[in-house]
C-alpha positions as CSV (number, residue, x, y, z in Angstrom):
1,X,105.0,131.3,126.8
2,X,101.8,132.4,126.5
3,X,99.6,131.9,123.6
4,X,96.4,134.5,122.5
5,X,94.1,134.1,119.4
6,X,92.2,137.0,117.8
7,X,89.7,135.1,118.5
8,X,90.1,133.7,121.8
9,X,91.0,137.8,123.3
10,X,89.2,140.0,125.5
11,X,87.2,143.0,124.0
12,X,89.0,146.3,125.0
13,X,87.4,149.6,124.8
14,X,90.8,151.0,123.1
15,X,88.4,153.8,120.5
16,X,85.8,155.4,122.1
17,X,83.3,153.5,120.2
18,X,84.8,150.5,118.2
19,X,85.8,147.8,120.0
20,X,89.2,146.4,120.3
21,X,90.8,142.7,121.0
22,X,93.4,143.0,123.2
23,X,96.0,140.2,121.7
24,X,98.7,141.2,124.2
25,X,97.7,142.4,127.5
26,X,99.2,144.4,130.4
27,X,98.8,142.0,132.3
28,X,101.5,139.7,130.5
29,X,104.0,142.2,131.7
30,X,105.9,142.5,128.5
31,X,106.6,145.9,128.7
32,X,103.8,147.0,125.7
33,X,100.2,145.6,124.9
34,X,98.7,145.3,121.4
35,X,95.2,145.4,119.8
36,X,93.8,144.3,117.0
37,X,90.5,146.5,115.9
38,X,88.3,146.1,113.1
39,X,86.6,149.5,111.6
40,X,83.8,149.3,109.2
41,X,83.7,151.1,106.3
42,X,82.5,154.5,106.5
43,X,83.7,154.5,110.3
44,X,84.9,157.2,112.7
45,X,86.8,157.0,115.9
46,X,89.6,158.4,118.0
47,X,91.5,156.6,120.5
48,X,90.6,156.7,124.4
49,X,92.6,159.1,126.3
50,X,92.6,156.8,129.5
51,X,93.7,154.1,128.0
52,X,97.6,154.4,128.3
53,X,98.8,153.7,132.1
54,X,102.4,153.5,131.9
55,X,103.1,153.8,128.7
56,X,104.7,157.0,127.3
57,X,103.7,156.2,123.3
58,X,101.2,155.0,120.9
59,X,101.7,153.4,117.8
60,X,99.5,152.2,114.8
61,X,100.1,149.9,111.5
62,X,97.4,149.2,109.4
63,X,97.2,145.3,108.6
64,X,94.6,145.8,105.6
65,X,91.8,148.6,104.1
66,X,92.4,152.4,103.4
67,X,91.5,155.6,105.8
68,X,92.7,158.6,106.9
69,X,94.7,159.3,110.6
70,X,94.6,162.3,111.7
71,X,97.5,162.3,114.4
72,X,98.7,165.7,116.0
73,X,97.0,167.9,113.6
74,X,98.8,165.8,110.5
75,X,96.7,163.5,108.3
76,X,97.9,161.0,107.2
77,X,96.6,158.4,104.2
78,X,96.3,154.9,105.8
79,X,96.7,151.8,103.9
80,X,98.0,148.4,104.2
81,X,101.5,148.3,105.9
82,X,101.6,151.8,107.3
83,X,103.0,152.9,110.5
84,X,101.6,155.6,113.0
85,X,104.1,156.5,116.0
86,X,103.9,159.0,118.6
87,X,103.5,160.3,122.0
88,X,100.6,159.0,124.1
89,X,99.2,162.2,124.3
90,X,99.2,162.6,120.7
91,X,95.4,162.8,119.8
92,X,95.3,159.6,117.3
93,X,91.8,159.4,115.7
94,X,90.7,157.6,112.2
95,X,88.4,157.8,109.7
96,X,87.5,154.2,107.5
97,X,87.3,154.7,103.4
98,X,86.8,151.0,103.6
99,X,86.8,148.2,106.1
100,X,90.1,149.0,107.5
101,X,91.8,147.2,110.3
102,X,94.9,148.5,112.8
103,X,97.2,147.3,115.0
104,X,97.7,149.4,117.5
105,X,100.8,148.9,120.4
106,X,101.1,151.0,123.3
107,X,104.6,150.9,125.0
108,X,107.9,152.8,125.8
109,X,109.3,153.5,129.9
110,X,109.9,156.7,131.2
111,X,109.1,160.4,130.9
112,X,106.5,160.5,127.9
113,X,108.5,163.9,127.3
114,X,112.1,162.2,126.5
115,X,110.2,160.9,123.6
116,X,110.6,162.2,120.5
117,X,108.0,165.4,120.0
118,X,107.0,164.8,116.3
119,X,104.8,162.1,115.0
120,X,106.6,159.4,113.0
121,X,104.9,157.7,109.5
122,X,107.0,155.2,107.9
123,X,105.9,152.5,105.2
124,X,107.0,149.0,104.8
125,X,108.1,150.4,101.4
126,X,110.7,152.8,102.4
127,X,112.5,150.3,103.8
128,X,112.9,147.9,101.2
129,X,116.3,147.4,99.9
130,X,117.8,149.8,103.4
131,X,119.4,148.6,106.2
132,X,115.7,148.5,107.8
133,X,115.3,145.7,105.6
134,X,117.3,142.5,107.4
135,X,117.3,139.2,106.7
136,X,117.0,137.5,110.0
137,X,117.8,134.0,109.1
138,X,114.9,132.4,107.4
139,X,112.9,135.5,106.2
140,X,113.3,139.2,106.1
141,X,112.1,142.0,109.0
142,X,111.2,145.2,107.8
143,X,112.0,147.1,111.0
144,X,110.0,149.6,111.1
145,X,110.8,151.4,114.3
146,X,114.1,150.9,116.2
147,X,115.8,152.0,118.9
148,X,117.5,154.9,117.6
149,X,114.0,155.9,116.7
150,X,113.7,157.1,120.5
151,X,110.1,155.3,121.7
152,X,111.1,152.6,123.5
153,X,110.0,150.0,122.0
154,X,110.7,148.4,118.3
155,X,107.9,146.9,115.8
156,X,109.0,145.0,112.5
157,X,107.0,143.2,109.7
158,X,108.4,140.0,109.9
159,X,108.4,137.0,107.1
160,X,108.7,133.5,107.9
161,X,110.4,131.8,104.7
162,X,108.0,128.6,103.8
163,X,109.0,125.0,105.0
164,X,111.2,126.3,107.8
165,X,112.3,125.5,111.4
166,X,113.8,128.4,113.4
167,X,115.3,127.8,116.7
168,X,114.7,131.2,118.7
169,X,115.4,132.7,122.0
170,X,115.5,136.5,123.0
171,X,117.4,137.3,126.0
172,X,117.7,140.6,126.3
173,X,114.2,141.6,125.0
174,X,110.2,140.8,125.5
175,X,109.1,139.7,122.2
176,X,105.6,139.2,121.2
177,X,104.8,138.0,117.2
178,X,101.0,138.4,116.3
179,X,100.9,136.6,113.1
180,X,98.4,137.2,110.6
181,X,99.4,135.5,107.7
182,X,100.9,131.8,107.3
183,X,100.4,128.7,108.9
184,X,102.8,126.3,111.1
185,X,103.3,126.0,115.1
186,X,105.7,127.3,117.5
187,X,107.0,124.4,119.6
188,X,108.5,125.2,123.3
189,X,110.3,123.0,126.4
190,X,106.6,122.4,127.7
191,X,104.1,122.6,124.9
192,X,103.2,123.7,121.0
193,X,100.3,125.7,119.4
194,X,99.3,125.8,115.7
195,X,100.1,129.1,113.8
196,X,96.1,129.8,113.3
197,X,95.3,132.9,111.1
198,X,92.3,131.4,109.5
199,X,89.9,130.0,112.1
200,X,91.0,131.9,114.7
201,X,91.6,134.7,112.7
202,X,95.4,135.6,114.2
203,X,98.1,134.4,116.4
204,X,99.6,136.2,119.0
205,X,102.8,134.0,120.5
206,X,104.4,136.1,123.9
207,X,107.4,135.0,124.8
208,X,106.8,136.4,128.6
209,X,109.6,134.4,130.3
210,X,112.7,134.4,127.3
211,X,111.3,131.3,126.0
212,X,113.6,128.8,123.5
213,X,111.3,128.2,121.3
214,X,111.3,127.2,117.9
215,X,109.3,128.9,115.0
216,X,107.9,125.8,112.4
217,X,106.7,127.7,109.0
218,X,104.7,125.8,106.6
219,X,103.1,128.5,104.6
220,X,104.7,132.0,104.3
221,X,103.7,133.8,107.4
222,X,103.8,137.6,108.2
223,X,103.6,138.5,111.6
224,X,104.1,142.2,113.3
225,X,106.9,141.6,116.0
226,X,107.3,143.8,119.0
227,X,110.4,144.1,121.1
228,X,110.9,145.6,124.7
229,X,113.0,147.0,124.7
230,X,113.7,148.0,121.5
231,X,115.9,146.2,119.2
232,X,119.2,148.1,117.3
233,X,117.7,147.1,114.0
234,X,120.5,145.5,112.9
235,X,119.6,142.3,114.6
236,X,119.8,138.6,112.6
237,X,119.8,135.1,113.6
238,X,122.7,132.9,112.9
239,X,121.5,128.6,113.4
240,X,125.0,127.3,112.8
241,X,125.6,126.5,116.3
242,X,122.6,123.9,116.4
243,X,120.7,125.7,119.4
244,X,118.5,128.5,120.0
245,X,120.0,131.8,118.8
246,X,119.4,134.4,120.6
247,X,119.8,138.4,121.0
């Protein structure tokens, strides 16, 4: 397990001229990394073209504020709980109505060109009340991009139901959750940290070695999960057994 606060992660030159914190790095070997950056308002940018590596796509969910992506040649209007998805070498660049702030993942395997060739926008809203819209066992996930979605890697909105205690462990997958709302702690075999998005402005728990852990919720939490690789999407947790459950 390793544990990364907003506050506590490098600066990465993600945009050519804001600055980014890397909350999941490439060096944790998960199979993606994910940045937090911060645009003021009235701010332009577009995303570094040598940032990539290995990874084969891009993708981009705006945590709060309004703008406008321009991805492709398509703009799109940002605002709170949007997604962004496409190739790496998609030119992604943004433009801040207001201070606006993005998560941005980079991740997949392979041949950038298995990917899928058009840009995908989806909204936490369309997939309310679908079959994107799961209850995982003490909250729902708003999965957002699976893997029949064809990028390699899967990103959900994910609420933690207040006053719970989930016993997790993913087997099959990398998971990292950056939390951003809520409080509580995750506890593991050889240590526990807070669930901090106040002081230290966000959480980012990495489950780099298929950790049992479990997932204490005080207050409500949302945290943007990403899976490598990706999850089916039809995915939920079932704590009858009394130990970790796990997929």
């Amino acid at each position: 397990m390793i544990v990364r606060t907003l506050k506590s992660a490098s600066t990465a030159a993600l945009f050519r001229t804001t600055a980014s914190r890397e909350v999941v790095s490439r060096g944790d070997q998960m199979g993606h990394a994910v940045f937090d950056t911060q645009f003021a308002e009235g701010a332009t940018d577009t995303l570094s073209r040598d940032v990539f590596g290995e990874f084969p796509a891009q993708a981009h969910y705006c945590l709060s504020g309004t703008g406008v992506a321009t991805i492709g040649g398509r703009t799109v209007q940002l605002g709170p709980d949007v997604l962004v998805v496409a190739r790496a070498s998609v030119p992604f660049g943004v433009r801040a109505n207001e201070d606006l702030r993005l998560c941005s993942v980079l991740g997949g395997s392979g041949a950038e060109e298995e990917l899928p060739g058009e840009p995908l926008v989806r909204r936490v809203a369309d997939t309310l009340g679908t079959p994107r819209d799961v209850f995982w066992g003490n909250g729902q996930s708003r999965r957002l991009l699976v893997k029949s979605d064809g990028f390699g890697f899967a990103l959900c909105q994910t609420l933690g139901n207040q006053d719970t205690d989930s016993p997790l462990q993913y087997r099959n997958h990398f998971e990292s959750c950056y939390y951003v709302q809520g409080s509580g702690k995750y506890v593991w075999e050889s240590g526990s940290h807070p669930i901090d998005t106040n002081g230290a402005g966000a959480t980012a728990f990495i489950m780099n070695r298929n950790d049992a852990h479990r997932m204490v919720v005080d207050d409500p939490s949302i945290c943007i999960s990403v899976f490598s690789p990706a999850i089916e999407g039809h995915e939920s947790h079932d704590f009858s057994a009394g130990s970790s459950s796990s997929y």
